[in-house]
TORKOL-4160 file (C-alpha; in steps of 0.2 Angstrom, whole numbers, padded with zeros to 4 digits, m for minus):
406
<pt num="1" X="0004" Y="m0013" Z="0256"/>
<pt num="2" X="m0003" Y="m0002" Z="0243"/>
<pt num="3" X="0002" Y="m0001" Z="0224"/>
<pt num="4" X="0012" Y="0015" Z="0228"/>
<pt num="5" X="0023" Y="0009" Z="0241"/>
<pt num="6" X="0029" Y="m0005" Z="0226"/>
<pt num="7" X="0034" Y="0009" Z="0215"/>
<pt num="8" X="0043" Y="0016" Z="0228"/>
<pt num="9" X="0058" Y="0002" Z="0227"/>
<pt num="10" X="0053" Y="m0010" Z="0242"/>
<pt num="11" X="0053" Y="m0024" Z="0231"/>
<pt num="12" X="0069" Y="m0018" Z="0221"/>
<pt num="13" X="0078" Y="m0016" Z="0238"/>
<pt num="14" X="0072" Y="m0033" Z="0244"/>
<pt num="15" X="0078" Y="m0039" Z="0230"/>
<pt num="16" X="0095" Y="m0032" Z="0234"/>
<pt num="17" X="0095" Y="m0036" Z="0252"/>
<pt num="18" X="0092" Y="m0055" Z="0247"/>
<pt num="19" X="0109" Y="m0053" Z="0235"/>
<pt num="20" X="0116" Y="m0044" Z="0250"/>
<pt num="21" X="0114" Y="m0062" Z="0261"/>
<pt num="22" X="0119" Y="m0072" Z="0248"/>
<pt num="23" X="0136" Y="m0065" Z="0247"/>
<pt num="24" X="0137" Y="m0065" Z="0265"/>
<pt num="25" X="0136" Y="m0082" Z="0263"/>
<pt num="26" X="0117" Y="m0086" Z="0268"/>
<pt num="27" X="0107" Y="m0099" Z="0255"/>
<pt num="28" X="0096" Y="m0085" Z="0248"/>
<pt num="29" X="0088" Y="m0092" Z="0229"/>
<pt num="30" X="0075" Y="m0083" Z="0218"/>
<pt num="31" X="0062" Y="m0095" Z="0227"/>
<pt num="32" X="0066" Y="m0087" Z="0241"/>
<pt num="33" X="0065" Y="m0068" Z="0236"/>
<pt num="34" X="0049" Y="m0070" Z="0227"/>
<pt num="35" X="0041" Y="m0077" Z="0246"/>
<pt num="36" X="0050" Y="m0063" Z="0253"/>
<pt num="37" X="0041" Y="m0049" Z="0242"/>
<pt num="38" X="0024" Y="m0059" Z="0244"/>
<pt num="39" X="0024" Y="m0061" Z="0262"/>
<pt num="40" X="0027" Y="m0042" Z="0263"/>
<pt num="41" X="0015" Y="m0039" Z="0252"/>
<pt num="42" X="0002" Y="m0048" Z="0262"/>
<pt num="43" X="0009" Y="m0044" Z="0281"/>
<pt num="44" X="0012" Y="m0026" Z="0278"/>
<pt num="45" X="0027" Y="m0014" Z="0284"/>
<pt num="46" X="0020" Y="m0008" Z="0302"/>
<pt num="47" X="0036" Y="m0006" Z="0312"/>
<pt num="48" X="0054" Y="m0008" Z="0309"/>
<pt num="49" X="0052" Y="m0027" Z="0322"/>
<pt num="50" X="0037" Y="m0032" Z="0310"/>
<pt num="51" X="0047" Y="m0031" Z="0292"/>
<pt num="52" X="0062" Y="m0038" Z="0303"/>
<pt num="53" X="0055" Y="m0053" Z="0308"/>
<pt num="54" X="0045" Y="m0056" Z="0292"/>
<pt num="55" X="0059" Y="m0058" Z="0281"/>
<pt num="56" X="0067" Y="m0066" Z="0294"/>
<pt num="57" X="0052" Y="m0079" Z="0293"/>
<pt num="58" X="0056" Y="m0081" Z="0275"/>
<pt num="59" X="0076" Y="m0080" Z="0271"/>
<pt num="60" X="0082" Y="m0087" Z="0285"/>
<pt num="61" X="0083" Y="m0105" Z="0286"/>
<pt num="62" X="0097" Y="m0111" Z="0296"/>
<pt num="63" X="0099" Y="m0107" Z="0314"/>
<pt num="64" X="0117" Y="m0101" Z="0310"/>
<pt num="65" X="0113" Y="m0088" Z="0299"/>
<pt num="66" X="0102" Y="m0079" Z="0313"/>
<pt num="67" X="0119" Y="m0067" Z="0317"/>
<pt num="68" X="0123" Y="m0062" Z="0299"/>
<pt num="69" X="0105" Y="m0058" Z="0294"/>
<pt num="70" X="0105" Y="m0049" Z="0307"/>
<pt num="71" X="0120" Y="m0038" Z="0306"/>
<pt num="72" X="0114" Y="m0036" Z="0287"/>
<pt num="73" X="0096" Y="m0029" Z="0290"/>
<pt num="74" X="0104" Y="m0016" Z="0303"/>
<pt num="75" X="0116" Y="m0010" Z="0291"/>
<pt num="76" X="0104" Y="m0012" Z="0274"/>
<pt num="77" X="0090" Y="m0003" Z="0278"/>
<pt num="78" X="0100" Y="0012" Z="0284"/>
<pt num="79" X="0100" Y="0011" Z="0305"/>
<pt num="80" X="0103" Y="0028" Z="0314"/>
<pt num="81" X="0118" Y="0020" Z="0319"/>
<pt num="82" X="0126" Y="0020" Z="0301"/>
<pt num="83" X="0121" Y="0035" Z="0296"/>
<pt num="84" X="0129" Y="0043" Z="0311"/>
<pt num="85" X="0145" Y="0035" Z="0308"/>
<pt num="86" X="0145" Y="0041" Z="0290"/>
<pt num="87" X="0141" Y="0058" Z="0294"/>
<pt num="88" X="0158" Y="0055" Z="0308"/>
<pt num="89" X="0168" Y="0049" Z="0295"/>
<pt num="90" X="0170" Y="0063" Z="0284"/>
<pt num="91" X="0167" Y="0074" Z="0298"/>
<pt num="92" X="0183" Y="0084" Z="0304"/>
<pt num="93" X="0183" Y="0079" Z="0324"/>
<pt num="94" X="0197" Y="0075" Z="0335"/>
<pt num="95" X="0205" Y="0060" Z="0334"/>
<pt num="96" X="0195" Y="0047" Z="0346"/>
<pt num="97" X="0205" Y="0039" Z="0360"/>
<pt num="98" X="0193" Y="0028" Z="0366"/>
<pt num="99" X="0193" Y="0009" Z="0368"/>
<pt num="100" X="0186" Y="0002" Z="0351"/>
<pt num="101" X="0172" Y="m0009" Z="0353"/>
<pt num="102" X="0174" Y="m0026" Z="0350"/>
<pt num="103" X="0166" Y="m0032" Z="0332"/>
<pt num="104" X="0151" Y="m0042" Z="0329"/>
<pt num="105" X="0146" Y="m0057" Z="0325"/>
<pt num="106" X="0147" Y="m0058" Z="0304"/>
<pt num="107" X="0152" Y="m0039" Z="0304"/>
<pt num="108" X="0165" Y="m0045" Z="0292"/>
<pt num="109" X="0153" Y="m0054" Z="0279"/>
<pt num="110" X="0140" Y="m0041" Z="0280"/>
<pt num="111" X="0152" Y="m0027" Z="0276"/>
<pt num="112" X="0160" Y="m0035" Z="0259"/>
<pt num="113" X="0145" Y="m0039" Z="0254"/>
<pt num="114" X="0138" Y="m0022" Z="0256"/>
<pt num="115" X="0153" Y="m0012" Z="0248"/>
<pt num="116" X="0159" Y="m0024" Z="0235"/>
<pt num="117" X="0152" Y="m0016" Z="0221"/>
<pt num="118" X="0158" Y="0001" Z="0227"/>
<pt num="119" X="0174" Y="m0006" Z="0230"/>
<pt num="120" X="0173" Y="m0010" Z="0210"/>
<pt num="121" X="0170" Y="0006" Z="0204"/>
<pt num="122" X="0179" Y="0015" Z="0212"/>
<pt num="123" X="0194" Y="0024" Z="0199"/>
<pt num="124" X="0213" Y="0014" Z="0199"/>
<pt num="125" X="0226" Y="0023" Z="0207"/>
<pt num="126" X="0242" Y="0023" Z="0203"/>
<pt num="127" X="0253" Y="0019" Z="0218"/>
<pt num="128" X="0272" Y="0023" Z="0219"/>
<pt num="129" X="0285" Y="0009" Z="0220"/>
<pt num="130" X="0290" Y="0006" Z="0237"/>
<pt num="131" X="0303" Y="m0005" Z="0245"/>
<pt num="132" X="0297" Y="m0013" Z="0262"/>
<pt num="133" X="0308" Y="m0024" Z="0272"/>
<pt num="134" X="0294" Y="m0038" Z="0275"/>
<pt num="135" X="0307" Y="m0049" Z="0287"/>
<pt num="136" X="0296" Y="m0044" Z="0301"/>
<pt num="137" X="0279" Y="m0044" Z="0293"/>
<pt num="138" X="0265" Y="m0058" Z="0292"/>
<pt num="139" X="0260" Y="m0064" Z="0277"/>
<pt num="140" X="0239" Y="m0066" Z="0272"/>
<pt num="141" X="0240" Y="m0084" Z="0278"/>
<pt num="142" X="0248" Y="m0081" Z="0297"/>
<pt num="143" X="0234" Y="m0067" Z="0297"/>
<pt num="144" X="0221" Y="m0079" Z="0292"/>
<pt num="145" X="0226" Y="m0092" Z="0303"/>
<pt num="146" X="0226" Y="m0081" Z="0320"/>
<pt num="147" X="0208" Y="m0073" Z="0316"/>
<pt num="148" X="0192" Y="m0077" Z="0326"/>
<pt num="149" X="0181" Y="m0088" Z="0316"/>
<pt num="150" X="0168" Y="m0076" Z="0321"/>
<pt num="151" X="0175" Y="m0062" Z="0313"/>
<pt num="152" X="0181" Y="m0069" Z="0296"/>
<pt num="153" X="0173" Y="m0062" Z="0282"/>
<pt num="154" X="0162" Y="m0076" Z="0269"/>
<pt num="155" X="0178" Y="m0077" Z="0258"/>
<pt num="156" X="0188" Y="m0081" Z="0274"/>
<pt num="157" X="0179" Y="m0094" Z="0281"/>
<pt num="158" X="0179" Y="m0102" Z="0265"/>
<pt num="159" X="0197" Y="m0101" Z="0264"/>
<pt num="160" X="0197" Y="m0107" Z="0283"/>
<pt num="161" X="0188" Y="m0123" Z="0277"/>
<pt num="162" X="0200" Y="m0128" Z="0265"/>
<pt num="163" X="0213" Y="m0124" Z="0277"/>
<pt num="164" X="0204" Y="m0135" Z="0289"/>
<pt num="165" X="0201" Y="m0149" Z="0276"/>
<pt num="166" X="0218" Y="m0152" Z="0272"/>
<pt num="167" X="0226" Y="m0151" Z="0290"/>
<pt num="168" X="0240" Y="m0165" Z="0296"/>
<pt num="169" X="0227" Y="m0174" Z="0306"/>
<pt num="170" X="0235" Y="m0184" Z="0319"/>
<pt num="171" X="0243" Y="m0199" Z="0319"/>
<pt num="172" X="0244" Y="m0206" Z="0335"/>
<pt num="173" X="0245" Y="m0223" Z="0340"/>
<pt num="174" X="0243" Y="m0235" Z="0355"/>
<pt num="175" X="0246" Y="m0252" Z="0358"/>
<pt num="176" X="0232" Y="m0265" Z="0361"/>
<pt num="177" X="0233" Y="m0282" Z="0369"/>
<pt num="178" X="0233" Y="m0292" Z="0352"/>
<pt num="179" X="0248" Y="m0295" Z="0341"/>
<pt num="180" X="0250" Y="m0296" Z="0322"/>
<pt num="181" X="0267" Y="m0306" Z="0313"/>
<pt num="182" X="0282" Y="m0297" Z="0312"/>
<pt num="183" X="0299" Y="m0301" Z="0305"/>
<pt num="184" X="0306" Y="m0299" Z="0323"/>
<pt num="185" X="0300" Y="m0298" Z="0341"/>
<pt num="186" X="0292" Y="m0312" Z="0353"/>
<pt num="187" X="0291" Y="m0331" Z="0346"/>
<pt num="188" X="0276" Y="m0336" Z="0340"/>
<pt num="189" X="0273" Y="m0354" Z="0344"/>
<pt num="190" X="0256" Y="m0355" Z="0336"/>
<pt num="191" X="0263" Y="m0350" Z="0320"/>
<pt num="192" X="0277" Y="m0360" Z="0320"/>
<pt num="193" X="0265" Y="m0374" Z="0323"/>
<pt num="194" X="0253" Y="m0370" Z="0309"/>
<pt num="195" X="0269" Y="m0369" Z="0297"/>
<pt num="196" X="0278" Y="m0383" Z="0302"/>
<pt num="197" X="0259" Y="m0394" Z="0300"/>
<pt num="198" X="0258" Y="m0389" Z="0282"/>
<pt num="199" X="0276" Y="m0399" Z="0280"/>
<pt num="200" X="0270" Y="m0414" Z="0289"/>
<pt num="201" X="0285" Y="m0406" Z="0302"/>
<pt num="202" X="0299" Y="m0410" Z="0292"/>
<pt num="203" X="0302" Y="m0391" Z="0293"/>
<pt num="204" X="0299" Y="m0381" Z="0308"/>
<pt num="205" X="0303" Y="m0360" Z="0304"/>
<pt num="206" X="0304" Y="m0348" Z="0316"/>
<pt num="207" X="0289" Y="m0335" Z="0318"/>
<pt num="208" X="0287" Y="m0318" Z="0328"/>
<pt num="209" X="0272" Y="m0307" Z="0333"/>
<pt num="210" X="0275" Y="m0289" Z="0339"/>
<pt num="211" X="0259" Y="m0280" Z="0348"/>
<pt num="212" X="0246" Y="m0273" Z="0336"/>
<pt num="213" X="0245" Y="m0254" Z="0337"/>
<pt num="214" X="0230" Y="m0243" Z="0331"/>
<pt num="215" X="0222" Y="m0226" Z="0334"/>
<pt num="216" X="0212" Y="m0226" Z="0348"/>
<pt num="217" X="0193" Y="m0221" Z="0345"/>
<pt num="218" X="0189" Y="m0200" Z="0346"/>
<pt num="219" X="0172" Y="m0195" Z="0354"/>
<pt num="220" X="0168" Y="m0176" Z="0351"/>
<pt num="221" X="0154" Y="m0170" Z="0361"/>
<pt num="222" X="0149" Y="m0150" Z="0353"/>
<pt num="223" X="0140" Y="m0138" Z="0361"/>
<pt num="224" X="0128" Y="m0130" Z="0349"/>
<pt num="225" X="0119" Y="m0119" Z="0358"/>
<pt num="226" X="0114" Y="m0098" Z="0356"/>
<pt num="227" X="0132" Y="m0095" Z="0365"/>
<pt num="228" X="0140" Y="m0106" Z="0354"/>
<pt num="229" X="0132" Y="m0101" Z="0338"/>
<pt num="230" X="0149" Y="m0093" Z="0331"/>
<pt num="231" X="0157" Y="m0106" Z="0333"/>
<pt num="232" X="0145" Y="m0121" Z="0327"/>
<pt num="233" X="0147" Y="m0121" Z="0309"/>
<pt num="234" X="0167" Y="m0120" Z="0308"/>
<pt num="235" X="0167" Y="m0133" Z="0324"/>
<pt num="236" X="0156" Y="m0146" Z="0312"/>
<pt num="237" X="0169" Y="m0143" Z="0295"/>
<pt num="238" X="0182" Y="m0149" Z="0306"/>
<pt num="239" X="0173" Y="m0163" Z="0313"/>
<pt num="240" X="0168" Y="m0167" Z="0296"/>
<pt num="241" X="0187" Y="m0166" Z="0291"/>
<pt num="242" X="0191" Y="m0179" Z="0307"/>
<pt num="243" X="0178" Y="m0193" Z="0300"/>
<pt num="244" X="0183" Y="m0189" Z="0284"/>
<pt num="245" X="0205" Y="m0193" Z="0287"/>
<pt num="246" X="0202" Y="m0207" Z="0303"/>
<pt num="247" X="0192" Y="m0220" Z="0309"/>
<pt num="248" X="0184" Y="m0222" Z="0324"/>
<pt num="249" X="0176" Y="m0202" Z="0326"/>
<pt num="250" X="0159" Y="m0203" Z="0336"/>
<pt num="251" X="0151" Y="m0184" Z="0336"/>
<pt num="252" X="0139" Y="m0179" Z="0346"/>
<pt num="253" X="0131" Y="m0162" Z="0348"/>
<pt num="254" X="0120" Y="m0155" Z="0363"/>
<pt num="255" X="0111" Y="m0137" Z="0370"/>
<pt num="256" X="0095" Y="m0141" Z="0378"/>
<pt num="257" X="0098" Y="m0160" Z="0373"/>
<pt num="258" X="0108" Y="m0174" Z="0365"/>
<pt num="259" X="0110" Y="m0177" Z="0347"/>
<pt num="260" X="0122" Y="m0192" Z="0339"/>
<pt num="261" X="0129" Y="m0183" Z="0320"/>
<pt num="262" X="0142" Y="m0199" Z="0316"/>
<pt num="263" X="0130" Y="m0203" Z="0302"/>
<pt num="264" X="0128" Y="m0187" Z="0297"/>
<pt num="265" X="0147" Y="m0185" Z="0297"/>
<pt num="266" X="0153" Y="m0198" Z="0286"/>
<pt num="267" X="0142" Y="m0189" Z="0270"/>
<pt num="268" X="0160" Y="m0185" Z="0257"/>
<pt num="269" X="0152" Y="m0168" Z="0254"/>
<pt num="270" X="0156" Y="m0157" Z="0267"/>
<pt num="271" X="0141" Y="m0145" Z="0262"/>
<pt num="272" X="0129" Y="m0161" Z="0260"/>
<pt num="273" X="0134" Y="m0166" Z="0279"/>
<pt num="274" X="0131" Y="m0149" Z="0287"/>
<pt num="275" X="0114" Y="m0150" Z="0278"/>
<pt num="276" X="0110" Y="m0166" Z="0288"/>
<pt num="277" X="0117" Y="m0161" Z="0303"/>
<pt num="278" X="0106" Y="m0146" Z="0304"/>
<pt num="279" X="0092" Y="m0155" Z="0298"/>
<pt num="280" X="0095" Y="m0168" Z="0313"/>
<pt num="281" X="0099" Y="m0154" Z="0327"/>
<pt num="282" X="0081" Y="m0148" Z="0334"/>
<pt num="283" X="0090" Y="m0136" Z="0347"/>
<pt num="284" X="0100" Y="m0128" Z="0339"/>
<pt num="285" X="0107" Y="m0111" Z="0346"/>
<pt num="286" X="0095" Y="m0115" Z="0362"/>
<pt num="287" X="0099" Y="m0115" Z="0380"/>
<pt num="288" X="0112" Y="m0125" Z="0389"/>
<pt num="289" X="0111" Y="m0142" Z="0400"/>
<pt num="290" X="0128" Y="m0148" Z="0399"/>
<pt num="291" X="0126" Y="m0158" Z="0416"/>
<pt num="292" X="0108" Y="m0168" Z="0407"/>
<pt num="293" X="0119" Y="m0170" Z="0391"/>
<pt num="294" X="0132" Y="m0178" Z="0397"/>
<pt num="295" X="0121" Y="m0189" Z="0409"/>
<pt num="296" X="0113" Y="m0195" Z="0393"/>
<pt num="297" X="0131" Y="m0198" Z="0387"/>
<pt num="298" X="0136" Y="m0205" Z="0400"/>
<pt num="299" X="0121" Y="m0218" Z="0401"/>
<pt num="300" X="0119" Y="m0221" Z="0385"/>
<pt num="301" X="0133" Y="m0221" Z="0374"/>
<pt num="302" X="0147" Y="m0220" Z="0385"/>
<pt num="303" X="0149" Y="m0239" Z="0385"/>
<pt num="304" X="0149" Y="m0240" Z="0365"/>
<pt num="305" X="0160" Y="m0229" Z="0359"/>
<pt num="306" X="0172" Y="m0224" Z="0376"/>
<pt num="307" X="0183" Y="m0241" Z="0375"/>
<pt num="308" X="0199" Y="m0246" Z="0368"/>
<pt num="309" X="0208" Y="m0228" Z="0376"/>
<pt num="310" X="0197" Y="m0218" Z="0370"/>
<pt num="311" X="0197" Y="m0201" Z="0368"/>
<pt num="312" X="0187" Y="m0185" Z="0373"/>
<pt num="313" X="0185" Y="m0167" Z="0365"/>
<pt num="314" X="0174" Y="m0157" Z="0374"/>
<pt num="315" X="0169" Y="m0141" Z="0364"/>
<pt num="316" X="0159" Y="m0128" Z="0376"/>
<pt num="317" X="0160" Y="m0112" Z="0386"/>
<pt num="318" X="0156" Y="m0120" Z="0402"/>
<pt num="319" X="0140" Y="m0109" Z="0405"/>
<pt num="320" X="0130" Y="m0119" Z="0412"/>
<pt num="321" X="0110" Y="m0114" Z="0417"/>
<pt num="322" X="0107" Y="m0127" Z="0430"/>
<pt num="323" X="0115" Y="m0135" Z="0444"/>
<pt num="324" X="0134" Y="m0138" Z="0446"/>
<pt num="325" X="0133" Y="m0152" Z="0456"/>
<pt num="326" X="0126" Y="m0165" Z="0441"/>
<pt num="327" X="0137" Y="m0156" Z="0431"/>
<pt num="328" X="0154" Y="m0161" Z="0441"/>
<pt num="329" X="0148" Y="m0178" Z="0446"/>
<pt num="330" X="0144" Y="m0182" Z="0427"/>
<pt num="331" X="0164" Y="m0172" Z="0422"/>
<pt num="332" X="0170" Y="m0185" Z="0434"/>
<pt num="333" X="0161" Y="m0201" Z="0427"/>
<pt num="334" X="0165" Y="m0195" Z="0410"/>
<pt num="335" X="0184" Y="m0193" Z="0414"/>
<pt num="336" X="0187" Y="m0212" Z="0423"/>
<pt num="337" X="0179" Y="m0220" Z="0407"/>
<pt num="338" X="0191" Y="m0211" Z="0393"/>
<pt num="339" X="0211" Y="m0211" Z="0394"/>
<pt num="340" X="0210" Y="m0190" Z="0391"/>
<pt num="341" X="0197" Y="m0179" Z="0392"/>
<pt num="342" X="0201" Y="m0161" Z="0381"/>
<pt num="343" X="0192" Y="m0146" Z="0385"/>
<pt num="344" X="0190" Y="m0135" Z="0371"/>
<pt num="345" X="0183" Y="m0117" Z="0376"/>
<pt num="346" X="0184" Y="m0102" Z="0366"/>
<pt num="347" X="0182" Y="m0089" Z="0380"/>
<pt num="348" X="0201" Y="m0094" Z="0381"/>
<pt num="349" X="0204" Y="m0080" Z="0368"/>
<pt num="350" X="0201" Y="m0065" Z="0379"/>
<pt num="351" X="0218" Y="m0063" Z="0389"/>
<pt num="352" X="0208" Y="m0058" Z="0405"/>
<pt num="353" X="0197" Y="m0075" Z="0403"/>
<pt num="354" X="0197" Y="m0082" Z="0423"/>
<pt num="355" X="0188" Y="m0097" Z="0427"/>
<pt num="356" X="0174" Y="m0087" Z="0440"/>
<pt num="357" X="0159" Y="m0096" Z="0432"/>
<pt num="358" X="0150" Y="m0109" Z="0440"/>
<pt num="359" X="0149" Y="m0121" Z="0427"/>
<pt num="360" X="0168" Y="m0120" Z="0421"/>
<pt num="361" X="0173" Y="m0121" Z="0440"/>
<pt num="362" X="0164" Y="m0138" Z="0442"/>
<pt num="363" X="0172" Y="m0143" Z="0427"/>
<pt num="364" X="0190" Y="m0139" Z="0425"/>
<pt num="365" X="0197" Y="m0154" Z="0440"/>
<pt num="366" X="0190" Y="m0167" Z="0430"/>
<pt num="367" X="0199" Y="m0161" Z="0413"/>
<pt num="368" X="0217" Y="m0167" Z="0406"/>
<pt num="369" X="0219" Y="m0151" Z="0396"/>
<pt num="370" X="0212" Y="m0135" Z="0393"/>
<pt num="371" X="0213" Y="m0125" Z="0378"/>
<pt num="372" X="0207" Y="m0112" Z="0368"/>
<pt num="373" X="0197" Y="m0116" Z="0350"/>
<pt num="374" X="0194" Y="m0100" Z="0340"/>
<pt num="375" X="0205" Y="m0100" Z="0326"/>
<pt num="376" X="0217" Y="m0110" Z="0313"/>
<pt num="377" X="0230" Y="m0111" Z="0324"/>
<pt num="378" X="0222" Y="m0118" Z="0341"/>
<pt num="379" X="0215" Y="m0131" Z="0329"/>
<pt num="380" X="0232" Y="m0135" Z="0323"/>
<pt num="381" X="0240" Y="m0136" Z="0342"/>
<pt num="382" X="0227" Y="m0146" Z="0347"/>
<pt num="383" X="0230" Y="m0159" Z="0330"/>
<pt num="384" X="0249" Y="m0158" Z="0336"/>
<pt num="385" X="0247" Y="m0162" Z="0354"/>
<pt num="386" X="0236" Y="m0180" Z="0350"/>
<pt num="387" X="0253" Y="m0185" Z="0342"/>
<pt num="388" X="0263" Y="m0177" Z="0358"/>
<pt num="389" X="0263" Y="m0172" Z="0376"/>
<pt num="390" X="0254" Y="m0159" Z="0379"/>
<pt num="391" X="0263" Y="m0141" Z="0383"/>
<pt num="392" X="0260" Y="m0134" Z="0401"/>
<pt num="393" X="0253" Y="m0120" Z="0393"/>
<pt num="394" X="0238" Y="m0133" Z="0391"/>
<pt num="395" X="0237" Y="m0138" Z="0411"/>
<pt num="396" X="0218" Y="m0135" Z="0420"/>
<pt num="397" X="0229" Y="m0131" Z="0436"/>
<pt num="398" X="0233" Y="m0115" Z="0428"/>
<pt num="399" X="0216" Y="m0109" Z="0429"/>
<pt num="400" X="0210" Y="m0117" Z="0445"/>
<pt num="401" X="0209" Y="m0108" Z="0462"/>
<pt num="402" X="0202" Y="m0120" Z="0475"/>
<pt num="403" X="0205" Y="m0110" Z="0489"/>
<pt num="404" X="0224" Y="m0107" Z="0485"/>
<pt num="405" X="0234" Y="m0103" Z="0470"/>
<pt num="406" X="0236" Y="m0118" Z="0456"/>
């Protein structure tokens, strides 16, 4: 790039675009910037794709982070598509009728960071007093609660991960084969006997044991691939919660491949643990094999952490790339070595969702309940029914159609 095209403000805007991804949550230093600048000094601007992908090589450093840079460098360096909505906007046309389209990935994020300054300056107006029956409104919280993790702006999802960091985890308990002493309950001979032998026998009290109860082990299996990617982040802070609050939480995550994070997991910082866990993860936002994950699962690990009534959350979309028939024959050895298996999908929050696709077909018999994991609230149901039955609204048969209706 020649001395000219600096004094024309490509660094000064880089500069801003890298403040731009830092407010929109991305880890964006002055390290960072200053590579930035150099590498476009040394690659040149030939096309839109080259200066895309060259900052992209630089600023971007987590997988995750893919969406929101993304979304920023289409609305920062002033895409036809902006201007044409600008121009729209204080145009005076018809009001439009047509369906909206549904909002991107980090479209949130990008936008406030974008427009915060200009939200700041623009002049205080003086609002009249007005009474509002809010009896039938939602307060900030219920909205924050029922939004998409994938649409929540920065300050949202950091809100949400607060929200999800002190969440009633569940308490649920079972009953194992061994006893501990109890002021009531069975006679305990062996105790009495121990007692007794201490007196020489001259005095022989009664002793009771009642059966030992404990939580039972949690395995979370993650699927951190490209079609997940919205979801990856948010699903690992509450993962990170679960290890945090109970013992017992194995975590797994898998796209192309398998990878344990119960290490990683048990880090205090939450921030310090997502670090490791991407660090650890080589596939992330990749393909899909669930069918070769779960063998490896099944093969490997099921037999360490799967006894004791264990139980399963299985967080993917079901879209599987290869063959079904692995798939349901690993869905079915999975399921006979738990005590319940939870499918968590987040296609569940489209109201048309139907279970046509291969992958989720193969997998919904072997499951105990299906349910939906895209906001604060699925996340709280699913808390509430560990401790509980689970609501029919949660039954597989719902969405099955083997030939006839469920």
């Amino acid at each position: 790039m020649s001395t000219s095209a600096i004094d024309g403000r490509i660094a000064d805007n880089i500069v801003y675009f890298a403040r731009t991804l830092r407010k929109a949550g991305l880890r964006v230093g002055p390290a960072s910037v200053k590579d930035a600048i150099e590498a476009v000094l040394a690659a040149g601007i030939g096309s839109r794709d080259d200066f895309y992908w060259t900052l992209h090589a630089v600023l971007v450093s987590r997988r995750e982070d893919h969406e929101t840079f993304d979304e920023a460098f289409r609305l920062f360096w002033k895409s036809r598509e902006l201007i044409e909505k600008m121009l729209a906007m204080f145009s005076p046309v018809a009001p439009d009728t047509r369906e909206r389209e549904r909002p991107r990935a980090a479209q949130g994020r990008v936008a406030d960071a974008l427009f915060e300054g200009h939200a700041r300056r623009q002049p205080a107006r003086e609002t009249p007093e007005i009474e509002v029956d809010a009896r039938f409104t939602g307060s900030g919280d219920e909205v924050l609660r029922a939004k998409d993790f994938a649409q929540m702006s920065a300050t949202e999802l950091a809100a949400a991960r607060r929200a999800i960091a002190e969440m009633r985890l569940p308490a649920d308990r079972m009953r194992t084969r061994r006893f501990r002493p109890s002021s009531r309950g069975r006679v305990d001979p062996r105790a009495m006997m121990r007692s007794a032998a201490r007196t020489g026998g001259r005095l022989m009290l009664p002793k009771f044991r009642a059966p030992r109860e404990t939580q039972p082990p949690l395995v979370v299996l993650a699927d951190i691939s490209g079609s997940m990617s919205q979801y990856s982040r948010i699903f690992l802070h509450f993962l990170h919660a679960l290890s945090e609050k109970r013992r017992r939480v194995h975590a797994f995550a898998f796209g192309t491949r398998l990878t344990n994070l119960t290490r990683q997991l048990r880090h205090r910082d939450p921030d310090a643990a997502l670090a490791l866990c991407s660090a650890a993860v080589k596939d992330w936002s990749g393909g899909t094999r669930i069918g070769e994950a779960l063998t490896e699962f099944n093969r490997l690990w099921s037999r360490r952490v799967l006894g004791q009534g264990a139980i399963v959350l299985l967080i993917t979309d079901g879209l599987e790339r290869d063959a079904v028939d692995r798939l349901s024959a690993e869905m079915e050895r999975l399921r006979k070595s738990c005590r319940r298996l939870i499918w968590l999908n987040p296609l569940l929050r489209f109201e048309g969702f139907e279970a046509k696709a291969r992958g989720v077909r193969a997998m919904l018999p072997h499951v105990d309940e299906f349910r939906a994991v895209h906001n604060l609230d699925a996340l709280a149901d699913l808390c509430a029914s560990l401790d509980e039955r689970s609501p029919a609204s949660a039954d597989p048969r719902r969405w099955r159609v083997d030939g006839e209706a469920a």
